[in-house]
NULUM-32347 format. One record per residue: residue in three letters; z, y, x of N, C-alpha, C in turn. Coordinates in steps of 0.02 Angstrom, whole numbers, plus 32768, in hexadecimal, padded with zeros to 4 digits. Example, Ala and Ser with C-alpha at 12.3 -4.5 7.8 and 13.67 -1.06 7.14 Angstrom:
REM residues 2
ala81867EE4829481867F1F826781867F5B8294/ser81627F90828281657FCB82AC818A80028285/
This chain:
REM residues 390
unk39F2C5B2C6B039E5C59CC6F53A03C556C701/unk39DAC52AC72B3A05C4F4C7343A27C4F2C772/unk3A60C4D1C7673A90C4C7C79E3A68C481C7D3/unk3A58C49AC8223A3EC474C8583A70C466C87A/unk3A8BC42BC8A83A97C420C8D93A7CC402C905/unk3A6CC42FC93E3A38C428C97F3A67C409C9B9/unk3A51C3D3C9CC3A8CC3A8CA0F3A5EC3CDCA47/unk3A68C3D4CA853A59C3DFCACF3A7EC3C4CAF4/unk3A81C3B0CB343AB1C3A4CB5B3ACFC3ECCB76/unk3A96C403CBA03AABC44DCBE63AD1C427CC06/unk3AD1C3F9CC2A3AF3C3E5CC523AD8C3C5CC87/unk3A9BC3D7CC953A80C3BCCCD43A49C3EECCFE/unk3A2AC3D9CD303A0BC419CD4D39E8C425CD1D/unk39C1C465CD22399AC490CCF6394FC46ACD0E/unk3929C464CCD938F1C444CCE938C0C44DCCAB/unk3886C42ACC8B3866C447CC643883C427CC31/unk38ACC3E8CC2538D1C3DECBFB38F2C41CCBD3/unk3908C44ECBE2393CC47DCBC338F6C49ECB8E/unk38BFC4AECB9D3881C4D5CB783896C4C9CB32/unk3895C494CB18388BC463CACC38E5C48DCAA2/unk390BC46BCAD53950C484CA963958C4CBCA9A/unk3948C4FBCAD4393DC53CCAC13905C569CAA0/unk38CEC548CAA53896C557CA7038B2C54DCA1A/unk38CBC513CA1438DFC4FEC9C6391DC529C9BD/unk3943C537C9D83982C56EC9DF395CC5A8C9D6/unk3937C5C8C9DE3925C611C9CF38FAC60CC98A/unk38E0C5D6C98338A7C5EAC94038DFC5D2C90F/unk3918C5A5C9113948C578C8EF3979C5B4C8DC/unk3987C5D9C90139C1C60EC9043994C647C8CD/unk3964C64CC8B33946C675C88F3943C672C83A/unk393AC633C8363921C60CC8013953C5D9C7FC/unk3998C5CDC80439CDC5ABC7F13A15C5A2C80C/unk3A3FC594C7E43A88C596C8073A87C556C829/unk3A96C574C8743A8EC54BC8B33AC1C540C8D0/unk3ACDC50BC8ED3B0BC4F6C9033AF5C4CBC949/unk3B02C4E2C9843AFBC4B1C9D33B26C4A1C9E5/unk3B20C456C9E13B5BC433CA0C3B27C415CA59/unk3B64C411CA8C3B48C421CABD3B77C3F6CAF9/unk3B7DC3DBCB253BA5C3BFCB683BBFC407CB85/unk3B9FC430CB9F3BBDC46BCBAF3BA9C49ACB9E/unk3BD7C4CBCB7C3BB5C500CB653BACC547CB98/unk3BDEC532CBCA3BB7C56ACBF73B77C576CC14/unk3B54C533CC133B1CC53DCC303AE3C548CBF9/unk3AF4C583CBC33AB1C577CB943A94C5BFCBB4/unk3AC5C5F5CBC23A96C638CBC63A82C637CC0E/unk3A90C5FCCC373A63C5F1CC773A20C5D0CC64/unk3A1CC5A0CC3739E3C586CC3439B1C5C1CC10/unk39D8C5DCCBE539A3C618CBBC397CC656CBF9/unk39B5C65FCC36399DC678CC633959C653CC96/unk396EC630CC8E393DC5F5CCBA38F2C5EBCC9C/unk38F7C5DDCC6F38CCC5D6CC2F38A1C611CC20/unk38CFC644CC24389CC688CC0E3897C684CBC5/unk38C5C65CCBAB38CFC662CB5F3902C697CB39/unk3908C6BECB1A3934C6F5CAF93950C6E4CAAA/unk398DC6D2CAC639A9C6BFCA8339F1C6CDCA7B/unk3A0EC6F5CA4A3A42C725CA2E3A79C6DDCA25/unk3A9CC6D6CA753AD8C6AACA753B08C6C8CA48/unk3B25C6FFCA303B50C715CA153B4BC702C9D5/unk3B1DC6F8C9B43B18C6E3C9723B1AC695C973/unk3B0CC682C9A33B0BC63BC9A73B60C5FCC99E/unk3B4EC5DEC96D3BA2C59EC96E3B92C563C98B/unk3BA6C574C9E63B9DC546CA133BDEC50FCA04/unk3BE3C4E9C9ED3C13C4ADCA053BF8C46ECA31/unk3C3FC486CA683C36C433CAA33C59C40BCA7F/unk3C22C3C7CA813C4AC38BCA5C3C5AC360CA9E/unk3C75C374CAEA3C8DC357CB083CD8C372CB2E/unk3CF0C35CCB4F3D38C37ECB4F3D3CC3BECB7F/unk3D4EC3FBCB8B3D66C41ECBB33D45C3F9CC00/unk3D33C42BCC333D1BC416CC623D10C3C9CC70/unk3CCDC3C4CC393CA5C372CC413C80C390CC89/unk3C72C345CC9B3C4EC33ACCCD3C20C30DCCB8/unk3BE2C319CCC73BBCC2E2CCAF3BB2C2AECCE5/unk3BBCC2A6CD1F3BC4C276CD623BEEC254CD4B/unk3C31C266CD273C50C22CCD163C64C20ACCD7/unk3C32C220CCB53C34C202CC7A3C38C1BBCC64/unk3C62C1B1CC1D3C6CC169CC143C62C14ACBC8/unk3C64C114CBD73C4BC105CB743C7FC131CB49/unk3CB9C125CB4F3CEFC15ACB393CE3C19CCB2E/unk3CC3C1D1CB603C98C208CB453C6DC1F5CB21/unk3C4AC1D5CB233C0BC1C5CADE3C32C1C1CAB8/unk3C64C18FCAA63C90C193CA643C98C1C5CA57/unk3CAEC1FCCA783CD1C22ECA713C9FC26ECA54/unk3C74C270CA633C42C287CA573C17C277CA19/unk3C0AC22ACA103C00C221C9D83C1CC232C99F/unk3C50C22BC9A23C98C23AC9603C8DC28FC95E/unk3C72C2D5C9983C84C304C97D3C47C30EC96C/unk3C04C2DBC97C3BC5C2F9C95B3BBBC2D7C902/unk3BE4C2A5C9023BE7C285C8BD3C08C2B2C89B/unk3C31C2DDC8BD3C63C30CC8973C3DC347C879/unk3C1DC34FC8A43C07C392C8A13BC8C389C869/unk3BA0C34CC8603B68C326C83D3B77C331C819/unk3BB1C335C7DB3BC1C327C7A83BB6C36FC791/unk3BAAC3A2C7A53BA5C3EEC7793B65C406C795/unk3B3FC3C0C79C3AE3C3DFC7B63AC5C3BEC793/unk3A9AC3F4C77F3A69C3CBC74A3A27C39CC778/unk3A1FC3C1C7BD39EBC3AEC7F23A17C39DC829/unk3A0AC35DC85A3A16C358C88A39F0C34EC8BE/unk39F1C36AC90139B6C368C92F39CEC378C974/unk39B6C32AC99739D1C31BC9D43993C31ECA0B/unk3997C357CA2A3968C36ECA57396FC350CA9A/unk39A8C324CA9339B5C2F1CAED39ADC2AACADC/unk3963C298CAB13957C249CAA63984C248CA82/unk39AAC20BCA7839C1C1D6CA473A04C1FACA39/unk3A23C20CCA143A64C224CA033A79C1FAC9BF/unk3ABDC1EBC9C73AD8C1C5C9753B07C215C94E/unk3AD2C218C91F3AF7C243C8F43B2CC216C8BD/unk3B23C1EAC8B73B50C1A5C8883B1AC1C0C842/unk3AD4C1E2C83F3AABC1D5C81B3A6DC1EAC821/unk3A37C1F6C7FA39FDC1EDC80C39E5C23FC829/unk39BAC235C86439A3C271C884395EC28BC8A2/unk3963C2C2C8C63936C2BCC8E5393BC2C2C944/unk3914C286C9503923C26FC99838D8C2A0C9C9/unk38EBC2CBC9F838B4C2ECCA1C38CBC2B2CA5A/unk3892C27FCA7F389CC27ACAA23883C292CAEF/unk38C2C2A3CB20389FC2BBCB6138AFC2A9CBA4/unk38BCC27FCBA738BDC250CBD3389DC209CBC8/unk38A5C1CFCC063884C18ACBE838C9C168CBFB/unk38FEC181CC203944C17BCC273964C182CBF1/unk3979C15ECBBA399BC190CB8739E9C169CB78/unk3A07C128CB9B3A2AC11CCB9B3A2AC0CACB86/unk39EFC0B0CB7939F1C062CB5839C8C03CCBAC/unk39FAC020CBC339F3BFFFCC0A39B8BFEDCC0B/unk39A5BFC0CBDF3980BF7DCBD33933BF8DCBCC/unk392DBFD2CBAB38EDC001CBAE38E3C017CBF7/unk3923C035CC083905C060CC5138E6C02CCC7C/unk3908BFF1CC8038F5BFADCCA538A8BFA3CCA6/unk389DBFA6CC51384BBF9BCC4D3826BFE2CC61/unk382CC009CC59381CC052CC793803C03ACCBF/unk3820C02CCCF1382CC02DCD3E37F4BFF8CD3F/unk37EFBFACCD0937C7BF7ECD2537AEBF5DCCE2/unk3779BF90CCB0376FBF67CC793747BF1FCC80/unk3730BF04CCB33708BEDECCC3373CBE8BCCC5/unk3765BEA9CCF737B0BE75CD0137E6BEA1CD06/unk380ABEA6CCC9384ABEB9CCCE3872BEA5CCFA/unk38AEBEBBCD2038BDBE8ACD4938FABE71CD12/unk3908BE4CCD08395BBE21CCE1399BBE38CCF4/unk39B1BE46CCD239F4BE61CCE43A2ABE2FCCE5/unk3A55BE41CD283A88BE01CD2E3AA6BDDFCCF7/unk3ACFBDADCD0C3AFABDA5CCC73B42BDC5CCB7/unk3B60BDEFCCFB3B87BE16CCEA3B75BE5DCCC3/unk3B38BE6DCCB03B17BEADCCA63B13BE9CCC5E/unk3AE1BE51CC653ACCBE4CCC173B26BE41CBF5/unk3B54BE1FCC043B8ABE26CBDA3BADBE70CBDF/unk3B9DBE89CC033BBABED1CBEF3B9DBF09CBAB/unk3B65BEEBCBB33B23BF05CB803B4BBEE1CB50/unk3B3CBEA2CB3F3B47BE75CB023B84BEA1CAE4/unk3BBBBEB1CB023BF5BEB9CAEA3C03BF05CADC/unk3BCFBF31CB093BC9BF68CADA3B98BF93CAAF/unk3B75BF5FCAB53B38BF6FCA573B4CBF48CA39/unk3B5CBEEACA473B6CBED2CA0B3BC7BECEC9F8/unk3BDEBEECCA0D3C26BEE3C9F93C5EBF15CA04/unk3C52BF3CCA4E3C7DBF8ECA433C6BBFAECA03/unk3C19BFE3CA063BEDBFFDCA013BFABFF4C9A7/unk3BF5BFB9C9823BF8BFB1C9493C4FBFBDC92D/unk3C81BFBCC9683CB4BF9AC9373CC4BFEFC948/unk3CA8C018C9693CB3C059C97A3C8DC099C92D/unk3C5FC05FC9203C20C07BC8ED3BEFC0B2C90D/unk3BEDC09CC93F3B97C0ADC9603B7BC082C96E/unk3B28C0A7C9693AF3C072C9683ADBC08DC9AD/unk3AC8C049C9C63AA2C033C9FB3A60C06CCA03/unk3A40C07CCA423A00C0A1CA4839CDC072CA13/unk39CDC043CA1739A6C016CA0239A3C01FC9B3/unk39D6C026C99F39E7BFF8C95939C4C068C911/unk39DAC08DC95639E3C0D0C9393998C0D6C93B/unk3963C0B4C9823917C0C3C98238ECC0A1C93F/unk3915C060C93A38E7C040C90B38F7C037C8BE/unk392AC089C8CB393FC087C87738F9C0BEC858/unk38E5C086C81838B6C0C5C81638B4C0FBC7E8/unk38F6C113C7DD391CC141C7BC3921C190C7F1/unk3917C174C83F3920C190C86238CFC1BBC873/unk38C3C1FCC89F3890C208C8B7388EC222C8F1/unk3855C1F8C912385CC1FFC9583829C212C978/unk3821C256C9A937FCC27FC9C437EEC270C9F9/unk37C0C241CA1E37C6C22DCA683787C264CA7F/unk379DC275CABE3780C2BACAD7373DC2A3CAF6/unk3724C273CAE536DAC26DCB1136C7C21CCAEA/unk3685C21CCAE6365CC1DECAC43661C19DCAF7/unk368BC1BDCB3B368AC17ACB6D36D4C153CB66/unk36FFC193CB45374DC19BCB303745C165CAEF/unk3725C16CCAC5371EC156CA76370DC102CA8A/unk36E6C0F2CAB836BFC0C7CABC36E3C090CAEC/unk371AC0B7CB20374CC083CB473794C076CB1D/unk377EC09CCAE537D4C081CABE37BBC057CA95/unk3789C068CA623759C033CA23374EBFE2CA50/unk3751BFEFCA8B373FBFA4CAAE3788BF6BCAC5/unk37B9BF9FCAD937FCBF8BCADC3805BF7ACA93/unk3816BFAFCA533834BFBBCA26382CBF9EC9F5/unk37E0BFA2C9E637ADBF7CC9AE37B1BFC7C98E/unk3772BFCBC94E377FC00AC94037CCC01EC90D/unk37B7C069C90E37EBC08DC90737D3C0E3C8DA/unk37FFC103C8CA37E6C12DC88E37CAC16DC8CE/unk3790C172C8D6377CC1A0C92B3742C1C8C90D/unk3761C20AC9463720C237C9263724C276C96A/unk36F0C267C99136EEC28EC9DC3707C2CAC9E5/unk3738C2E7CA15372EC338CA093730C33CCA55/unk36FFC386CA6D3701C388CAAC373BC3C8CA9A/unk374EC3B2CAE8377FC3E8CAFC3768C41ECB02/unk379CC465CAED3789C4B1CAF93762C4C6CB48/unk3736C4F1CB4B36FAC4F5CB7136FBC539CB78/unk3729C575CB82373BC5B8CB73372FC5FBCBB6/unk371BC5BFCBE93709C605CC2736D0C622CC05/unk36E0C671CC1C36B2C696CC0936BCC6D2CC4E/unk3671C6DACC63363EC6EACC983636C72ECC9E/unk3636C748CC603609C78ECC603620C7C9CC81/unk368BC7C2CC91369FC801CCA636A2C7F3CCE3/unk3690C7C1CD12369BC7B2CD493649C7AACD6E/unk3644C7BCCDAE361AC7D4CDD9361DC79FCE13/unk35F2C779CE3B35F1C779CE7A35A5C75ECE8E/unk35ADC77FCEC4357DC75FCEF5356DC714CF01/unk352FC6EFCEEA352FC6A6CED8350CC68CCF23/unk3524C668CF4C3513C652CF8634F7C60ECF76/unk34A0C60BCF993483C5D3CF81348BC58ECFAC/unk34BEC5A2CFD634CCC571CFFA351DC553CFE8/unk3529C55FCFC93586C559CFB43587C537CF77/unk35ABC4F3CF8535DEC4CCCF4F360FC4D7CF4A/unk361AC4C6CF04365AC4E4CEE63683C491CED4/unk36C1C4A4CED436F9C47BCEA63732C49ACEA1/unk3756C49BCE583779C4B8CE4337A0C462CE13/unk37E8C474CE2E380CC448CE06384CC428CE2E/unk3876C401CE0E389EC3D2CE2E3891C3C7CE73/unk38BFC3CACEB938ABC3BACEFA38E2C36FCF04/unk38CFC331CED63911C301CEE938CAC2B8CEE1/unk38CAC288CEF738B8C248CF1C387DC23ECEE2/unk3893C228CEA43876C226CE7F383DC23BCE70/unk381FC288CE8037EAC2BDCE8237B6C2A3CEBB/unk37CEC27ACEE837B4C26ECF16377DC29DCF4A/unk37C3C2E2CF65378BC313CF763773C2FCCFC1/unk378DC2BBCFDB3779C2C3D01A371CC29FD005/unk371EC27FCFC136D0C259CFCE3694C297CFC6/unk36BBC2D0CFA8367DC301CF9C368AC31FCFE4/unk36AFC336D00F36AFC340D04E366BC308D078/unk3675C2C7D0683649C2A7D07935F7C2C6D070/unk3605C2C0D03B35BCC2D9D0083594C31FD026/unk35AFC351D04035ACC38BD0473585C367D097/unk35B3C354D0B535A6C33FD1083569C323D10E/unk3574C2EAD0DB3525C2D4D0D434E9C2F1D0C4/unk34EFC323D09434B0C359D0783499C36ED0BB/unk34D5C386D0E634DCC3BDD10F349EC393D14C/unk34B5C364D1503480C32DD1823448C320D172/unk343CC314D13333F8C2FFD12833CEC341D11D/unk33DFC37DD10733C1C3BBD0F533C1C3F1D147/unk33F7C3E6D16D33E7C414D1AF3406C454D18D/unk342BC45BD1453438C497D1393486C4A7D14F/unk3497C4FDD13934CDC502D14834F6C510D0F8/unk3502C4D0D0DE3520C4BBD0943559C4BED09A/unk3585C4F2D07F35D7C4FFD07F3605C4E2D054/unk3630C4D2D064365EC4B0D006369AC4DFD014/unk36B6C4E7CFD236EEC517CFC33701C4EBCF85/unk3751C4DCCF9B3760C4A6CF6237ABC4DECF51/unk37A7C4F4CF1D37E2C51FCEFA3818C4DFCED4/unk385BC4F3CEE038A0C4D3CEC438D5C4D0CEEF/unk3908C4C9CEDE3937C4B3CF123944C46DCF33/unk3948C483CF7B395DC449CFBA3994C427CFB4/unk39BFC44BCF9839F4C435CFAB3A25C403CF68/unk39E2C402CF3639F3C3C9CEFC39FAC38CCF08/unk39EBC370CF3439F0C32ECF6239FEC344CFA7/unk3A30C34ECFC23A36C35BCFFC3A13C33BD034/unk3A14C304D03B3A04C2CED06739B2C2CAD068/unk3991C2C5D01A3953C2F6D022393AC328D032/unk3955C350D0263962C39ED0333939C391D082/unk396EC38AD0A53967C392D0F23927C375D10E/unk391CC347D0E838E0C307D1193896C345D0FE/unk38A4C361D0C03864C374D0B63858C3B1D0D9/unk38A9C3D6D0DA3891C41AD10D3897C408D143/unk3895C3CFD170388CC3B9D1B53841C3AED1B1/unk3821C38FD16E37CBC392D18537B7C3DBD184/unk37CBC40AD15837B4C439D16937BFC474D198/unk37EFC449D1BB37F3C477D21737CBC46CD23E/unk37A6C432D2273774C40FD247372AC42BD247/unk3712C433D1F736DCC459D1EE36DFC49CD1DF/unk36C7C4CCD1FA36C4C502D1E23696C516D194/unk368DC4EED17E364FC4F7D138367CC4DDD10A/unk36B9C4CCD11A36DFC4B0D0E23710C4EBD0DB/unk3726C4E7D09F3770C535D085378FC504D05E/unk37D2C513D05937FCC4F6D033381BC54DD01A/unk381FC561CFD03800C59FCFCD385FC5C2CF8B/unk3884C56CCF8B38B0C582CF6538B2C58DCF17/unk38EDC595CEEA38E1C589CEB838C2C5C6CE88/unk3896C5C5CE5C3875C610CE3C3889C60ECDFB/unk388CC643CDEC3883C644CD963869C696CD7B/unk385FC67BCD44383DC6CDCD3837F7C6D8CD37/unk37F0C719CD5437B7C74ACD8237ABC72ECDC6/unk37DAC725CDDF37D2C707CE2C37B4C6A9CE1E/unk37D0C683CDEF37B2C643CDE53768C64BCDD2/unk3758C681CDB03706C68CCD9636D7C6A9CDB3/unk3709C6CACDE736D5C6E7CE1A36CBC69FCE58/unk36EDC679CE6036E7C63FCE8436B5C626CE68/unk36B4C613CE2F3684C5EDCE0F3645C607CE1D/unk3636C645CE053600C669CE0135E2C670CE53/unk35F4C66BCE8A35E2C660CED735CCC620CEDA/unk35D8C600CEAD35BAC5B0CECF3550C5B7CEBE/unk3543C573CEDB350DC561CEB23512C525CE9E/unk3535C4FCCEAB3533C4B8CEA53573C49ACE8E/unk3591C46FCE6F35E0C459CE5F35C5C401CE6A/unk3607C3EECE8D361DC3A9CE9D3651C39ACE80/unk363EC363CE573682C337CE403679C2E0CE56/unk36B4C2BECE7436AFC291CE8636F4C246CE6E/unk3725C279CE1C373BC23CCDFE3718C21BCDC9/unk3715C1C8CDCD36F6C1B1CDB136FEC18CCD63/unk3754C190CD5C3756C183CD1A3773C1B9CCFC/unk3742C1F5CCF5375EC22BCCCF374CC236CC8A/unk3793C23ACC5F3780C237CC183755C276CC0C/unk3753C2AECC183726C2D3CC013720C308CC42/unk3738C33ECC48372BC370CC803720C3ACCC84/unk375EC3C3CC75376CC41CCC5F372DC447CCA4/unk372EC42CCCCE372BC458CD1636D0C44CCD13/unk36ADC41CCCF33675C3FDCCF93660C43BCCCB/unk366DC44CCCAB3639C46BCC6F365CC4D7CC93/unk3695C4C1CCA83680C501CCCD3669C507CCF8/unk3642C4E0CD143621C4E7CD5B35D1C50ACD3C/unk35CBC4CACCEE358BC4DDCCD9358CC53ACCAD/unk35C0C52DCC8635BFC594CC7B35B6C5B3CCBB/unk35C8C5B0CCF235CEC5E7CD23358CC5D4CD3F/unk355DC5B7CD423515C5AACD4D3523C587CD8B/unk353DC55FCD97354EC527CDCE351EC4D4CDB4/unk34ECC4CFCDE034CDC476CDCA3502C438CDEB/unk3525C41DCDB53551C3FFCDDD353FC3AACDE8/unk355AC38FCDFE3543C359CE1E358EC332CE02/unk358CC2F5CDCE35BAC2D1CDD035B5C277CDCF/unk35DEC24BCDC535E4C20ECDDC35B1C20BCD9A/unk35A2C1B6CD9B3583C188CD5D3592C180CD2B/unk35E1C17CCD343612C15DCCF6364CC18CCCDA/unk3665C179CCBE36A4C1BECC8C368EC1D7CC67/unk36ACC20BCC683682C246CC25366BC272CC3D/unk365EC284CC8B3645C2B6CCB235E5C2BBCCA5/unk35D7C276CCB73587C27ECC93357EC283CC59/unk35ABC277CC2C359EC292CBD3358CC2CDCBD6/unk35B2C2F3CBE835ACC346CC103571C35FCC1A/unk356FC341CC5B352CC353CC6D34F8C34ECC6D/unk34E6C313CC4334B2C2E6CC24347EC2EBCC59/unk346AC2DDCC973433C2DDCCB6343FC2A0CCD5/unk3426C270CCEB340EC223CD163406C24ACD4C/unk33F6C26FCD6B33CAC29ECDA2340CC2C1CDB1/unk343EC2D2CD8E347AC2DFCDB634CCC2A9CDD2/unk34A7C275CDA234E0C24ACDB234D8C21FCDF3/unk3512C206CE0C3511C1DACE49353FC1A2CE42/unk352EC183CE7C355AC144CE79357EC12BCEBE/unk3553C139CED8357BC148CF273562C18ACF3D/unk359EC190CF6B3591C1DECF99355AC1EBCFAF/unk3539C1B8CFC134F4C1BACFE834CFC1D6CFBB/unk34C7C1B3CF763491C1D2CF4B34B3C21BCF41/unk34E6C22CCF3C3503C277CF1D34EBC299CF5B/unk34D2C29BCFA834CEC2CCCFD5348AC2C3CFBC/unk3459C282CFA43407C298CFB03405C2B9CF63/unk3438C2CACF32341AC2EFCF0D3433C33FCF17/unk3464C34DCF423472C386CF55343CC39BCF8C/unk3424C36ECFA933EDC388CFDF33A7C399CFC1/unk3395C368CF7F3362C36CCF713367C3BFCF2D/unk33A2C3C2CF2233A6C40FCF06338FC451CF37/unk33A9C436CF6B33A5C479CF87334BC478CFBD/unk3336C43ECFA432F9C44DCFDA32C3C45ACFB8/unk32C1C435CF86328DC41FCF30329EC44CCEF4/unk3276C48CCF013287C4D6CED2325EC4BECE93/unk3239C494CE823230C47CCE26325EC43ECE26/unk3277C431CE4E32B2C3FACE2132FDC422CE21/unk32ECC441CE5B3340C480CE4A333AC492CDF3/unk3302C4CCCE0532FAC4F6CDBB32F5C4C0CD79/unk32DEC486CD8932C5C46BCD503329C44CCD34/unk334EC437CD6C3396C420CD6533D1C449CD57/unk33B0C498CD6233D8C4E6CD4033D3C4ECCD11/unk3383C4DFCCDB3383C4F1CCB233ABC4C6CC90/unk33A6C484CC9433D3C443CC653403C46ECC70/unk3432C471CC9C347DC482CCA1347EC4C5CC6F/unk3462C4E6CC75345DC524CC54345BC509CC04/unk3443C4EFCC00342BC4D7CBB1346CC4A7CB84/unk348BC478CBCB34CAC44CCBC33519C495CBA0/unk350DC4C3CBDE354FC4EFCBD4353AC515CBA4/unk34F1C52BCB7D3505C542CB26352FC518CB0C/unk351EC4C1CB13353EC4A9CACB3581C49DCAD4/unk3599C4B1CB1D35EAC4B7CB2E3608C4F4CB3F/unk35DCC523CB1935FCC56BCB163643C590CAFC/unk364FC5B5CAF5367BC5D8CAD43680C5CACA9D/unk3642C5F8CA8C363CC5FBCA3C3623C5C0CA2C/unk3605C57ECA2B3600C54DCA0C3623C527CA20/unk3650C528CA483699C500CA4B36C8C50DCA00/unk36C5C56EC9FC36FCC588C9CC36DAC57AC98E/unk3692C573C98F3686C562C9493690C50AC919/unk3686C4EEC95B36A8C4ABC94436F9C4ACC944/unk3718C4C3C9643756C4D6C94B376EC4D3C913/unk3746C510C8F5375EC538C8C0372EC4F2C885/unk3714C4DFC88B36F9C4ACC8623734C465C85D/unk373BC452C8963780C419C89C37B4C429C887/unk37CAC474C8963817C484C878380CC48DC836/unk37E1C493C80637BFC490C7AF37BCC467C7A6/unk37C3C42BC7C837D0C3E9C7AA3804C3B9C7B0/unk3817C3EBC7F8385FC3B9C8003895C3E1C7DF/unk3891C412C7CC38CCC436C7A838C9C428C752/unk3882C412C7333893C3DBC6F63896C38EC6F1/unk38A5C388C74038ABC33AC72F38F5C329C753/unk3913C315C7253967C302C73D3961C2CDC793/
């Protein structure tokens, strides 16, 4: 058997991020001596709960490579050091290394899952926000940079995000072809080979009543998600169609407080709006399964755990132009670009019964190739190759 070490954080809210390092933890825990290092290890048998993933913690050799009650709010290059040194430590009695939170320095060659477009190299996120015009970073910023990629960072013996992407000793998994294609343009190329993220709701033991007037969203409730523009979107359908079109947006309020409030103040306002709280389980799939329609309205999303469950639970979802959300869903006919166009294609679903059916069946056809089982079968094909290649 070969000896793996699998990095995770668990240290931030639960989101579809967690799918990927607990998927590779259960098929990894079968087929080799496994070892998780982790930011906190209390939070792994919450995410397995969350997840709906089942995996035998007791057998599992969790090591935190950060100190006794880390916080990740206040983290500092010094924890990275610190962290680095116990994952270099731990590197040295693995034959495989594999960092499921983007870019990790094992102090040698690995494998990088990336899942975020945040992954810690400033200078990228910068171009992220504005590949068109970066904006420049001051000159107190850029000498803070200078001094710790070119001169902490080395005399510490870690490599830069940069220096670890474009080693091509290294292999790197960017979670979507829009992911592959905004780093190759920053980066120049690099040793890359796509993997979509785990895709694992499953439908069949759960029941509900599907209301043909009800949108769904399920996910993160913080600024970013931007649930007040699909609130928009909904209002607008609601005007131009004369119908009575409901939204039910599932997660917690109170993840952004200050958001929180403004959004359940619009919906004291309308009665067609629910703010419906956080689900998981049976109760998250029976949510799903009541919708007819799913709204998503962030626009630089690397890929989109919540997008492809909208499409298993037979939801036609409606997402932006850009990210990895239309990779997804591959239809022109569902993407938008302003709100305006996202209400005339929610209106024109629900009035125009051969462009509905004809936009179910795509979706229907999209969530085979992001199924279960052909998620687990590429799996099991990637982990056969990444477990003979150092």
């Amino acid at each position: 058997m070969k000896n793996v070490l699998l990095y995770y954080s668990f240290s931030f809210a639960l989101g579809g991020g967690d799918y990927l390092p607990l998927s590779l933890i259960k098929a990894l825990q079968e087929t080799s001596n496994l070892t998780v290092a982790v930011d906190q290890a209390c939070n792994i048998e919450r995410s397995c709960k969350a997840c709906g993933i089942s995996i035998d913690i007791s057998r599992l050799n969790v090591v935190q490579v950060t100190p006794p009650n880390y916080d990740p709010r206040k983290h500092t290059v010094f924890l990275s050091f610190y962290r680095f040194r116990q994952l270099k430590r731990l590197a040295r009695n693995a034959d495989v290394c594999i960092s499921t939170a983007s870019i990790m320095d094992f102090g040698r060659p690995s494998h990088q899952f990336i899942n975020m477009l945040a992954f810690g190299d400033d200078a990228f996120t910068a171009y992220v926000r504005n590949p068109a015009n970066p904006v420049r970073a001051g000159l107190s910023v850029r000498m803070k940079r200078f001094l710790s990629e070119s001169i902490l960072r080395p005399l510490l013996g870690m490599r830069s995000k940069r220096r670890i992407i474009c080693d091509k000793r290294e292999h790197i998994y960017p979670n979507s072809l829009f992911v592959e294609n905004f780093m190759m343009a920053f980066y120049g190329p690099f040793n890359s080979y796509v993997f979509y993220p785990p895709t694992l709701l499953e439908t069949e033991s759960a029941t509900a009543a599907r209301d043909p007037l009800k949108v769904v969203y399920i996910g993160r409730i913080i600024p970013e998600k931007r649930i007040e523009y699909l609130i928009d979107i909904v209002e607008k359908a609601r005007e131009l169609t004369g119908l009575d079109i409901k939204f039910h947006a599932a997660g917690r309020l109170d993840q952004t407080p200050s958001y929180g409030r403004k959004l359940g103040d619009m919906a004291k306002e309308r009665d067609w709006l629910r703010f419906v709280g956080a689900l998981y389980g049976d109760e998250k799939t029976r949510f799903l399964l009541s919708g007819s329609y799913a709204l998503h309205a962030e626009r630089i999303e690397a890929f989109g755990i919540s997008i492809v469950e909208y499409l298993n639970s037979g939801n036609i979802a409606i997402v932006p132009d850009e990210g990895g959300t239309p990779e997804i869903v591959d239809s022109p006919d569902l993407a938008y670009h302003t709100n305006e166009e996202a209400a005339r294609i929610l209106a024109r679903l629900l009035v125009d019964a051969e462009f509905r059916e004809r936009q179910r069946a795509h979706c229907a056809m999209r969530a085979g190739f992001f199924s279960r089982e052909a998620y687990l079968k590429r799996q099991d094909e990637l982990l056969e190759r990444l477990l003979n290649t150092p």
